[in-house]
C-alpha positions in Angstrom: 1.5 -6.6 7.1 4.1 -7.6 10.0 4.4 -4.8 13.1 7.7 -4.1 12.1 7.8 -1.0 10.0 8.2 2.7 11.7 4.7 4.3 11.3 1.1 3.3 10.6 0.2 6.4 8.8 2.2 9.2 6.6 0.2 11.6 5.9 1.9 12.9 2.6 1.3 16.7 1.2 0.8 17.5 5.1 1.2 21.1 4.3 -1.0 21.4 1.9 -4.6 23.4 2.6 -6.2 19.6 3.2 -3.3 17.6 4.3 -2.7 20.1 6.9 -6.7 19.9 8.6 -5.5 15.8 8.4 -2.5 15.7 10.1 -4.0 18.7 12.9 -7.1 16.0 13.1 -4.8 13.2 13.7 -2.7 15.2 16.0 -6.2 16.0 18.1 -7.4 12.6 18.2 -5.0 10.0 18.3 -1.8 11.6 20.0 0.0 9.2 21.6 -2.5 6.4 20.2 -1.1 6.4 16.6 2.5 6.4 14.8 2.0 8.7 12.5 4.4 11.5 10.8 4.0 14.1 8.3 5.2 14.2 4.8 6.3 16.7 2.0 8.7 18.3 0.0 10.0 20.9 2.9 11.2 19.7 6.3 11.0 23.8 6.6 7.4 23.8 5.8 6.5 20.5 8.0 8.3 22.1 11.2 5.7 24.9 10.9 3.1 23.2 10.0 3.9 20.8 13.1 4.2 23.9 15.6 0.9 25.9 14.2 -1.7 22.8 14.3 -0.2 22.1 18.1 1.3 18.2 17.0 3.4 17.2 19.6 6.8 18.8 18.9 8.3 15.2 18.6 6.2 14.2 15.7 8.0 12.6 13.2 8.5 14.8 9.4 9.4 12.6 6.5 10.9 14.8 3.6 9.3 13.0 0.3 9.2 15.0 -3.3 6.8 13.3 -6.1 9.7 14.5 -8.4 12.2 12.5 -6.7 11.0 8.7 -6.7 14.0 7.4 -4.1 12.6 9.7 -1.6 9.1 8.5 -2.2 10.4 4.5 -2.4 12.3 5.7 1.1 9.2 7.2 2.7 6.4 4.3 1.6 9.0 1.4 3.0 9.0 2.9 6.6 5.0 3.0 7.2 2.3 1.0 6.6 -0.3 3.5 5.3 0.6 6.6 3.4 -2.5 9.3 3.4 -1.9 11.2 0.4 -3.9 14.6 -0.7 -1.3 15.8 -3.2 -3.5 16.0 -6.2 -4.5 16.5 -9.0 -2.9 12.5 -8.9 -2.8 12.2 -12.7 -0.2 14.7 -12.4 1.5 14.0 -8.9 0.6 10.6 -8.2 1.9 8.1 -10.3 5.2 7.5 -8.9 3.9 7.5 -5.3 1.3 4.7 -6.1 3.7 2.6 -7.8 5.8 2.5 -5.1 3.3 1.6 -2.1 2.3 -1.0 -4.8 5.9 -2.1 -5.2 6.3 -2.4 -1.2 3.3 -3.8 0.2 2.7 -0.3 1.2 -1.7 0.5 1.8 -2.5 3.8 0.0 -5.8 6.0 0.4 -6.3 9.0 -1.5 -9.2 11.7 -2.5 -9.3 11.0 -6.1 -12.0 11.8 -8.2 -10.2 11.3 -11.9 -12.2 8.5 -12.9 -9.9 8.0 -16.3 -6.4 8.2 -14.7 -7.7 6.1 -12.0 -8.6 3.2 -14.7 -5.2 3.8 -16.3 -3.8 3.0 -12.6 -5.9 0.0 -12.2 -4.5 -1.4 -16.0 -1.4 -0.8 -14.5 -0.9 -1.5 -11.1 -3.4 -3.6 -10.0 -1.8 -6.8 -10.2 1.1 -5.9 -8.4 -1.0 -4.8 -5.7 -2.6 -8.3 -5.5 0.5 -10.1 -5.6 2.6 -7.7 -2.7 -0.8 -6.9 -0.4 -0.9 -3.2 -1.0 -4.8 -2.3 -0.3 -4.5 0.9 -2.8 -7.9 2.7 -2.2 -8.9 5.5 -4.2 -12.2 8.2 -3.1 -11.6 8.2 0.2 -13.2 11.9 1.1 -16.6 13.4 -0.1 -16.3 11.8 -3.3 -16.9 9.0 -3.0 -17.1 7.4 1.4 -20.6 8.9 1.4 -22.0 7.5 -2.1 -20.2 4.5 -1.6 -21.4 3.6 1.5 -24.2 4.7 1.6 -25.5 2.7 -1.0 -23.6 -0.5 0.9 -26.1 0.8 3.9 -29.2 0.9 1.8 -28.9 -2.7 0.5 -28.2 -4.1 4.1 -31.5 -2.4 4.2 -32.9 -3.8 1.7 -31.7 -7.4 2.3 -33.2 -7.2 5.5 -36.8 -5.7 4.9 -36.9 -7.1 0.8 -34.8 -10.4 1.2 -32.7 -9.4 -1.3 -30.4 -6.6 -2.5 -32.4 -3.3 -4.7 -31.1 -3.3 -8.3 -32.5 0.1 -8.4 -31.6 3.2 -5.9 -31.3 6.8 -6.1 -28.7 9.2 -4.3 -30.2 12.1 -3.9 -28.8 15.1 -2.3 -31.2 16.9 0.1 -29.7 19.5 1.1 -25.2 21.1 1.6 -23.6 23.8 2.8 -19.7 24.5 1.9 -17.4 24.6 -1.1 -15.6 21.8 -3.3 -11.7 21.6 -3.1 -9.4 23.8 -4.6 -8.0 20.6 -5.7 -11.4 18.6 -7.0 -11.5 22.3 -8.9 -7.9 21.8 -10.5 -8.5 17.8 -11.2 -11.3 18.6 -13.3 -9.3 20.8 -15.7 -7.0 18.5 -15.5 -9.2 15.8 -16.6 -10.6 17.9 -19.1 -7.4 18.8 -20.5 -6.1 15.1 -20.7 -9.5 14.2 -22.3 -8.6 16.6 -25.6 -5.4 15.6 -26.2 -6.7 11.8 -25.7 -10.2 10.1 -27.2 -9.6 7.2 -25.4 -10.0 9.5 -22.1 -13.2 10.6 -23.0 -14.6 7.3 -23.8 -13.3 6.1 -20.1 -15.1 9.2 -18.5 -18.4 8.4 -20.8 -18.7 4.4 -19.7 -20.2 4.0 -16.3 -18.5 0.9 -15.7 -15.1 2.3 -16.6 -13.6 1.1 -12.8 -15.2 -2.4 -13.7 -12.9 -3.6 -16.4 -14.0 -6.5 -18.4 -18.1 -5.4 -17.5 -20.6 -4.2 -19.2 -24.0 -3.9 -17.1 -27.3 -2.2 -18.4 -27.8 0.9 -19.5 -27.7 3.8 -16.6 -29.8 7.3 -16.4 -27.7 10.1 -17.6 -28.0 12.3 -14.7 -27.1 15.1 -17.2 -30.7 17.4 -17.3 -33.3 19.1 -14.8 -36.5 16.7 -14.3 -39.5 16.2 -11.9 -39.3 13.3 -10.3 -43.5 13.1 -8.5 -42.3 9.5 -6.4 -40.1 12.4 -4.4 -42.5 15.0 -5.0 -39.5 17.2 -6.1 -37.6 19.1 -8.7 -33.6 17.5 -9.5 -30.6 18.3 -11.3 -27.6 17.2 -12.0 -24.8 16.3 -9.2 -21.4 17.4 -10.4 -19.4 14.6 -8.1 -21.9 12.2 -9.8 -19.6 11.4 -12.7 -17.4 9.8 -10.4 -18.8 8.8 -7.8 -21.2 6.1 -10.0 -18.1 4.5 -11.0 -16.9 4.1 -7.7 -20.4 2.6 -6.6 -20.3 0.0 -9.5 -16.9 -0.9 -9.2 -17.5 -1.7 -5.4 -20.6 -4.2 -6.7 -18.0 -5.5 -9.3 -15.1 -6.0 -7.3 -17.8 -8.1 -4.3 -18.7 -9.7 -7.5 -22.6 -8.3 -8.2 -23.9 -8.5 -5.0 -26.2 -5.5 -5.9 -26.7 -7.3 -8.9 -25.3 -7.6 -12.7 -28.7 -5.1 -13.5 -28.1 -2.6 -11.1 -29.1 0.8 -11.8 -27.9 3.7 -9.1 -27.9 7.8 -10.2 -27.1 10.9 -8.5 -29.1 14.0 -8.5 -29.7 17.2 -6.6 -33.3 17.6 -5.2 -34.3 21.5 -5.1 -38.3 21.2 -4.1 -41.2 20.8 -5.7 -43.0 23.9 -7.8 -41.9 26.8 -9.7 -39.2 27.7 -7.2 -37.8 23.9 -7.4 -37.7 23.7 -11.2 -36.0 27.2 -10.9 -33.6 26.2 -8.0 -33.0 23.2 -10.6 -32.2 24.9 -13.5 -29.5 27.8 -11.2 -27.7 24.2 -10.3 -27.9 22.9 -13.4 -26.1 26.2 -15.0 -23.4 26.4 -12.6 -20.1 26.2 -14.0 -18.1 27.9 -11.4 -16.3 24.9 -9.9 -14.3 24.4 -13.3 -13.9 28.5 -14.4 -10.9 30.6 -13.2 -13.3 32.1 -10.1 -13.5 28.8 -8.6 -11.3 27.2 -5.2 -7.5 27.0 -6.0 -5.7 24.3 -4.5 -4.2 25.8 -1.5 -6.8 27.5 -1.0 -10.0 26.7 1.1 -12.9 28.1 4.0 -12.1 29.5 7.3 -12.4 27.2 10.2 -15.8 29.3 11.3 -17.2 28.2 7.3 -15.9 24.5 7.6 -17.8 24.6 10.9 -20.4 25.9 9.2 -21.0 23.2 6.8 -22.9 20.4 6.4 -24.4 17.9 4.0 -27.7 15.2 3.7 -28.1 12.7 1.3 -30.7 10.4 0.9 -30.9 6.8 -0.9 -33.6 5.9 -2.0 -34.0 1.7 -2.6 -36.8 0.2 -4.7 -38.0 -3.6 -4.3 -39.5 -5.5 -7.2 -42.9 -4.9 -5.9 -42.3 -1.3 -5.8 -41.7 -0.9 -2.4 -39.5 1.3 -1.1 -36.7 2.1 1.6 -34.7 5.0 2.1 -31.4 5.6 4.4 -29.7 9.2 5.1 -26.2 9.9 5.4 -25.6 13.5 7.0 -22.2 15.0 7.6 -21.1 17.7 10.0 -18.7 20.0 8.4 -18.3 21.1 4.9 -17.9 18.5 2.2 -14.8 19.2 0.7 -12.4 20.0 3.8 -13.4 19.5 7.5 -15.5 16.2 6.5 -13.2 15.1 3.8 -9.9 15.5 6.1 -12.1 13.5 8.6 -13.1 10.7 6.5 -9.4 9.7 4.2 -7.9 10.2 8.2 -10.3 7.5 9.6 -9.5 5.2 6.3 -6.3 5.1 6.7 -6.9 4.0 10.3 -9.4 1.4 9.7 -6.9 0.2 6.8 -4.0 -0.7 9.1 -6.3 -1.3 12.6 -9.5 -3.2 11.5 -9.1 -4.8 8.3 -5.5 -5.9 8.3 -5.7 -9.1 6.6 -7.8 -7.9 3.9 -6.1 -9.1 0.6 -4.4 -6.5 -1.3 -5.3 -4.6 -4.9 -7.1 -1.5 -6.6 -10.1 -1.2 -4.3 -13.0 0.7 -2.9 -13.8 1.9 0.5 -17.1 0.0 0.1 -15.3 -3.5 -1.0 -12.8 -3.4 1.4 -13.8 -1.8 4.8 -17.5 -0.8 4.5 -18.6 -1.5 8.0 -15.6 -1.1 10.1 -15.3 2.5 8.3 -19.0 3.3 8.9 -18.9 2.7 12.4 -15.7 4.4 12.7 -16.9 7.2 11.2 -19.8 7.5 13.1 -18.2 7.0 16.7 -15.3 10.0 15.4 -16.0 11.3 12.1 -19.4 13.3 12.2 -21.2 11.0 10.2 -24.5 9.4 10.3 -25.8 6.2 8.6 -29.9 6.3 9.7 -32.3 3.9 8.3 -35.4 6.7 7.7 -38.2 4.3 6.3 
């Protein structure tokens, strides 16, 4: 994309719970290195927002409405990355999708609607080839970790195995902090598209539903508690597994199988070994507050002091053919679903518009489009670690 357009990143829905922690993290740490500007419905709103997260009092507000697709065509034609977090996006973010794939425009997001997502790709995803938008869905705790860190484990395993692993694990060790309000509200939304539509649920069944066209082997369901003795521990099931599988295989699709046309990969919780793991297993397994009316509402989210708080480890979990094995960890330093999340779609955006600019455009992944760049960026700003462990 030519120099010649106003900003390098919107960030749209900027006063929103999560688009507000992006836009105060972009104002902390590139200010004065970045042209950036905030986006939403209320130039009201923004001026606060601007004033109570201490931007500079000269940073740019874009008024944009998802109901009002001029103002959305206006705001993705002056900027070459728009940063949204208005969700749930098959509700709000149709119109602003088609537009950066009309203009060229690159698009991140923190999607985790694996069927509306797939309705996008139908739609879209030539015209993003053909105008050089790099659309990339995931871009917060579900999926950058997953994604990655599977990328991570098979430079692993290429290097110690001489070839990629067509089997790993993801397997959560250990995370402290709550989901988004708004993963909360895309799951009822999903749920609610998916009985009014069987074609939905047939999408959010297939695990190669980003992978068009593919039909791979058979993968674990991921679905019930189980011992697994290689780990010596207890698992259950990992809610943000359902999506971020599909992301994984879509990334090994779209770099044309480099994992492998048999690749297996699963998510799960581990909880311990012995009675208090298998009971540990089955409390996570029964959980059910993340979709029921107590859970986060968008809007709504942790005080700074509990997004400092948080934290999550994950470990993967490679197997060679001779039944060797690797394993790589990917730790964050705030809670999942805001302070690292706010971190990780800002840094995207970034690496979008600074370190892969000639990347060719279409539906993507962070893991087939900017997979190293983005780890090392998000390990020199972001938090994140990316350790080989054995």
């Amino acid at each position: 994309m030519t120099d010649t357009r106003e900003f390098d990143v919107i960030v749209y829905g900027a006063t929103g719970y999560t688009g507000r922690l992006v836009a105060e993290y972009l104002a902390k740490n590139y200010s004065g290195d970045l042209r950036w500007a905030m986006a939403g419905r209320s130039a009201e709103k923004l001026a606060a927002v601007r004033d109570e997260i201490g931007a500079q009092a000269d940073t740019p507000l874009v008024v944009a409405d998802a109901d009002d697709e001029d103002s959305v065509a206006a705001m993705v034609a002056r900027t070459k990355c728009v940063a949204t977090t208005v969700g749930p996006y098959q509700l709000y973010g149709e119109s602003l999708l088609a537009a950066c794939a009309a203009a060229g425009t690159d698009y991140v997001d923190l999607c985790g609607e694996p069927a509306w997502m797939r309705q996008m790709i139908d739609s879209y995803g030539d015209q993003a080839k053909a105008s050089g938008a790099r659309i990339v869905f995931s871009c917060g705790f579900d999926s950058i970790p997953f994604d990655l860190g599977v990328w991570f484990a098979q430079q692993s395993a290429e290097e110690t195995f001489g070839a990629p692993s067509n089997r790993i694990k993801g397997r959560v060790r250990a995370m402290q902090g709550t989901f988004s309000g708004g993963t909360a509200a895309s799951l009822k939304a999903t749920m609610a598209a998916a009985a009014k539509d069987p074609e939905i649920i047939k999408l959010l069944m297939n695990p190669y539903s980003l992978a068009p066209g593919f039909a791979g082997v058979e993968q674990p369901a991921g679905n019930a508690v189980d011992f697994e003795a290689d780990l010596d521990s207890w698992v259950a099931p990992f809610i943000m597994a359902a999506i971020n599988t599909r992301n994984v295989h879509r990334t090994n699709f779209l770099l044309g199988h480099p994992y492998g046309e048999d690749f297996v990969y699963d998510e799960m919780v581990l909880t311990g070994p012995g009675d208090g793991g298998e009971a540990a297993a089955n409390a996570v397994a029964g959980d059910t507050s993340l979709g029921g009316e107590d859970g986060p509402k968008p809007g709504e989210g942790p005080s700074k002091e509990e997004r400092e708080a948080g934290f999550y480890d994950i470990m993967f979990v490679a197997e060679g053919d001779d039944g060797a094995r690797i394993m790589v960890g990917v730790t964050g330093d705030k809670d999942p679903g805001y302070g690292s999340t706010s971190k990780m779609i800002a840094e995207s955006a970034i690496c979008l518009v600074r370190d892969v600019p000639d990347a060719p455009g279409g539906i993507l992944t962070p893991g087939a489009v900017m997979a190293a760049p983005l780890i090392e960026r998000l390990q020199a700003n972001a938090g994140l670690t990316f350790k080989r462990e054995s």
